[in-house]
C-alpha positions in Angstrom: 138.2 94.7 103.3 138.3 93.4 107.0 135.3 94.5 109.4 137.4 96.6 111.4 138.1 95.7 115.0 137.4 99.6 115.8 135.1 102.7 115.0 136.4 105.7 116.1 133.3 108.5 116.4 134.7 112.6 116.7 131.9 114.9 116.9 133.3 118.1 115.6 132.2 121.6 115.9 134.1 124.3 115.2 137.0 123.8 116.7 139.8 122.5 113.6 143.2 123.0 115.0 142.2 121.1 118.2 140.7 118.5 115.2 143.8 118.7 113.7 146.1 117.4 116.8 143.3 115.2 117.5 144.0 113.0 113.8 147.7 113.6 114.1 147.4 111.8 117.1 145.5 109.1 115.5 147.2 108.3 113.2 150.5 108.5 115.4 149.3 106.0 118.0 146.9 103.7 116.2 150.0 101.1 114.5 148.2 97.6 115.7 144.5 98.6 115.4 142.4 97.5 112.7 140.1 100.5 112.5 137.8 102.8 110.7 137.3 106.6 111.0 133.6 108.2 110.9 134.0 112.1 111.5 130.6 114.2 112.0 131.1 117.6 111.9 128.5 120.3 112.9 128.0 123.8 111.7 130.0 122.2 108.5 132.2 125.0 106.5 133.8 124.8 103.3 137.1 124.9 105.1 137.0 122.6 107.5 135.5 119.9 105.0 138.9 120.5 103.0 140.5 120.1 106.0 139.1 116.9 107.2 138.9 115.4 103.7 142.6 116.3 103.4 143.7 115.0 106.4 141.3 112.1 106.3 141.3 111.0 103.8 139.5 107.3 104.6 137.3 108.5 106.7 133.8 108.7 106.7 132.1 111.7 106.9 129.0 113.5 107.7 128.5 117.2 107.5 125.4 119.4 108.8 124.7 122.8 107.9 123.3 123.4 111.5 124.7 122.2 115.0 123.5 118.7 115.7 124.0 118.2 119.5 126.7 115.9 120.8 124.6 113.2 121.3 122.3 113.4 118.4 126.3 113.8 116.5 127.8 110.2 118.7 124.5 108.2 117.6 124.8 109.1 113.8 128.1 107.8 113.7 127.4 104.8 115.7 124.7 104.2 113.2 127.4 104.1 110.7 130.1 102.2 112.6 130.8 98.7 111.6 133.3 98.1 114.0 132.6 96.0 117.0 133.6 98.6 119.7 133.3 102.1 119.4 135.7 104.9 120.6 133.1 108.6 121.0 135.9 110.6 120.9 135.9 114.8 121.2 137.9 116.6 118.9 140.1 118.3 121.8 141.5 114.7 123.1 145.3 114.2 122.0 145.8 109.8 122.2 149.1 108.4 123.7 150.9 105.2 122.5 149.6 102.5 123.6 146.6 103.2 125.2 143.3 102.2 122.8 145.0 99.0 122.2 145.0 98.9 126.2 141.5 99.9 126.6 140.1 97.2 124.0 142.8 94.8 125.8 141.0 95.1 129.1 137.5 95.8 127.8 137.4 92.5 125.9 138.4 91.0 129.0 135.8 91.9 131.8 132.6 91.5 129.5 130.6 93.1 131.9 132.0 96.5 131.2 129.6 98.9 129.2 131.7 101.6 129.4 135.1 102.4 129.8 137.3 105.6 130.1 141.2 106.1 130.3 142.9 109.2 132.6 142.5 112.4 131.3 145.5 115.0 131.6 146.0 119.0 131.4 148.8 119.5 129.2 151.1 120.3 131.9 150.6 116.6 133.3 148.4 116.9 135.6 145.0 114.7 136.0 141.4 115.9 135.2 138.5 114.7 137.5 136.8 113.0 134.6 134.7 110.3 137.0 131.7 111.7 139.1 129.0 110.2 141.5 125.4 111.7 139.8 124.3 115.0 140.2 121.6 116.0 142.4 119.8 119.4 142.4 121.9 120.9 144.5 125.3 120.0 143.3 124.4 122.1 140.3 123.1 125.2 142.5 126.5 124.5 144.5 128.9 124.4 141.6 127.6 128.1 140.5 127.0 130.1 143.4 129.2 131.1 146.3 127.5 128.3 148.3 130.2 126.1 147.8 132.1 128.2 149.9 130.2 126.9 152.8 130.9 123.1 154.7 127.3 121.5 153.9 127.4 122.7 150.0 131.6 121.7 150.0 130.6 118.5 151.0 128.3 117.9 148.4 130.7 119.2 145.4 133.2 117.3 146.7 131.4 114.0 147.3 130.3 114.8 143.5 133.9 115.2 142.2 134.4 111.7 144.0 137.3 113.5 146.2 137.8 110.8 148.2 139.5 108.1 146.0 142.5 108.0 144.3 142.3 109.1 140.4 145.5 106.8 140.2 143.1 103.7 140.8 140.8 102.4 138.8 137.2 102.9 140.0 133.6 102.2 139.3 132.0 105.5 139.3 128.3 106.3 138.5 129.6 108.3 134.9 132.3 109.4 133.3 133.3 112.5 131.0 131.9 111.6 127.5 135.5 113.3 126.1 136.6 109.6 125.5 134.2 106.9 126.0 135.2 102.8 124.9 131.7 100.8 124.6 130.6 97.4 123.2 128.5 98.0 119.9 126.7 94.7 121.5 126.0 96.5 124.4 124.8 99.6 122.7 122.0 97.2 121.2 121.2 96.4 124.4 121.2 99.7 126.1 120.3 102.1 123.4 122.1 104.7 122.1 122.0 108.7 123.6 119.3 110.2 124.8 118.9 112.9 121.8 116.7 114.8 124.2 120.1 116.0 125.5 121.1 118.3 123.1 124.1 119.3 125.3 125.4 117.9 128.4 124.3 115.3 131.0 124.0 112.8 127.8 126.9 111.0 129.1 125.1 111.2 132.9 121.9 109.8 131.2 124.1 106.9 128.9 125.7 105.7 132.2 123.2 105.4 134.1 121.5 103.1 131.7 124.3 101.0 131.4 124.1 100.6 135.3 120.5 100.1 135.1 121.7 97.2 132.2 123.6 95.5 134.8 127.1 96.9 133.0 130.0 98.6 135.0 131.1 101.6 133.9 135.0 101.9 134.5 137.6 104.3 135.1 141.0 102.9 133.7 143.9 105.3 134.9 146.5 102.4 133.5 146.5 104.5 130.5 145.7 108.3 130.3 144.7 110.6 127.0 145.4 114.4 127.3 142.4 116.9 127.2 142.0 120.6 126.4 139.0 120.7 129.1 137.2 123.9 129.3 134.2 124.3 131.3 132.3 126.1 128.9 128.8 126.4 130.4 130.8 128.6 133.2 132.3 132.0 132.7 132.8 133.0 135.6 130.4 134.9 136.7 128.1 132.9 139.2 124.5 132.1 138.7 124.5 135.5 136.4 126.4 132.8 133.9 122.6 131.9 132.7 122.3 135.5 132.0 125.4 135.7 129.7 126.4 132.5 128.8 124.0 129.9 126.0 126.3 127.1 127.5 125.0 127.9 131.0 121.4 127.7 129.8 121.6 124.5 127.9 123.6 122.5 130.8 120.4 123.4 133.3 118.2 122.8 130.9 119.4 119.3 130.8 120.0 118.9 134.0 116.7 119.8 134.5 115.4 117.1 131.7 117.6 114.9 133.7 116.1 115.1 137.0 112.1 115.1 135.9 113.0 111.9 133.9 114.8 110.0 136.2 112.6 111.2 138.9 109.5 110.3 136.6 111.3 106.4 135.9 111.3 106.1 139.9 107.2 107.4 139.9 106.2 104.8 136.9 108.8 101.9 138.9 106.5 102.4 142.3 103.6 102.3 140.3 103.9 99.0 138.3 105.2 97.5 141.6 102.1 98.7 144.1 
């Protein structure tokens, strides 16, 4: 058999019908591609091992009794990937025609792209933000309180949310939603894979930023667009009580916490070694 051209990654968790439309569409779209499936699928039950095995039936697959973390999940099946791109994929992402063979179409041609990410859509049409500048302390305290009500903290939400360009063009933001993510397996040898330390959230802030750091763009390609059940999960609603109430709240400041100290540690050790 061929090395495929292809590895598509889903990190799975609970969540089968969304799984489900995720295959169909799959195997809907994917006519010209030579590729290869590896599924990884968390807080594994009988059921839903039937269900993938039945449904994919050629793909490979590895179950865990306990929930391994999306990217702990994305660099196990890039271990196993022999493909020379892969497509990290989440389970609730429904493919159009067309639009992988687009993305490995444009990625093979600008070299210098680590990552790259197509449109994402509500199911009533309508475009997600998906590309962000980076966080900063207080666009996290802004996004959860009723600070964002005021100009100063607006401002900084918005100029997080990149506001200010047109998600109809493509752009060269600082990260990108890790929903659907096209890199280089050449790159990733380069750059590394996750930062495990993330156990949930901000590993896709973390990856990005490395890629930068690499000298690799990281690209937002509206040319094509993927639909997305997005649900902000770490936010129910209820303010900065969410930490309170909500385990989702508590692991995304964790790690934006993580993300801050390390970063801000990089920049220490950097004006160190050059003093």
């Amino acid at each position: 058999m061929n090395k495929p051209d292809l590895s598509i990654v889903i990190v799975h968790c609970q969540t089968p019908n969304f799984l489900k439309m995720c295959l169909g569409s799959i195997f809907e779209t994917l006519s010209g591609i030579n590729y290869e499936l590896i599924i990884v699928d968390s807080l594994s039950s009988s059921g839903t091992r039937n269900l993938i095995k039945e449904r994919a039936p050629g793909a490979k697959l590895i179950f865990s009794a306990t929930n391994l973390g999306y990217a702990r999940g994305v660099n196990m099946g890039i271990k196993q990937a022999e493909g020379n791109f892969v497509l990290a994929l989440n389970p609730d992402i429904i493919l159009t025609s067309g639009s992988v063979e687009q993305l490995l179409a444009y990625i093979q041609a600008h070299p210098d792209i680590g990552i790259l990410a197509p449109q994402l859509r509500n199911f009533n049409g309508t475009v997600q933000r998906s590309y962000f500048r980076y966080y900063q302390p207080l666009t996290v305290i802004a996004r959860r309180s009723f600070l964002k009500r005021f100009s100063y903290f607006r401002k900084i939400v918005e100029r997080f949310l990149m506001t200010d360009t047109d998600p109809e063009k493509i752009q060269t933001p600082d990260w990108i939603m890790g929903s659907i993510l096209l890199v280089s397996k050449q790159v990733i040898a380069k750059v590394g894979l996750m930062d495990e330390s993330f156990f949930m959230y901000f590993e896709d802030v973390d990856w990005a930023r490395r890629f930068w750091q690499n000298g690799f763009k990281v690209v937002y390609y509206p040319k094509v667009f993927a639909y997305h059940y997005h649900q902000r999960e770490s936010k129910s609603g209820y303010g900065i009580f969410d930490v309170l109430i909500n385990r989702k709240t508590r692991w995304h400041i964790s790690s934006a916490a993580k993300f801050f100290l390390k970063y801000r540690n990089l920049a220490r050790a950097a004006n160190l070694s050059s003093s």
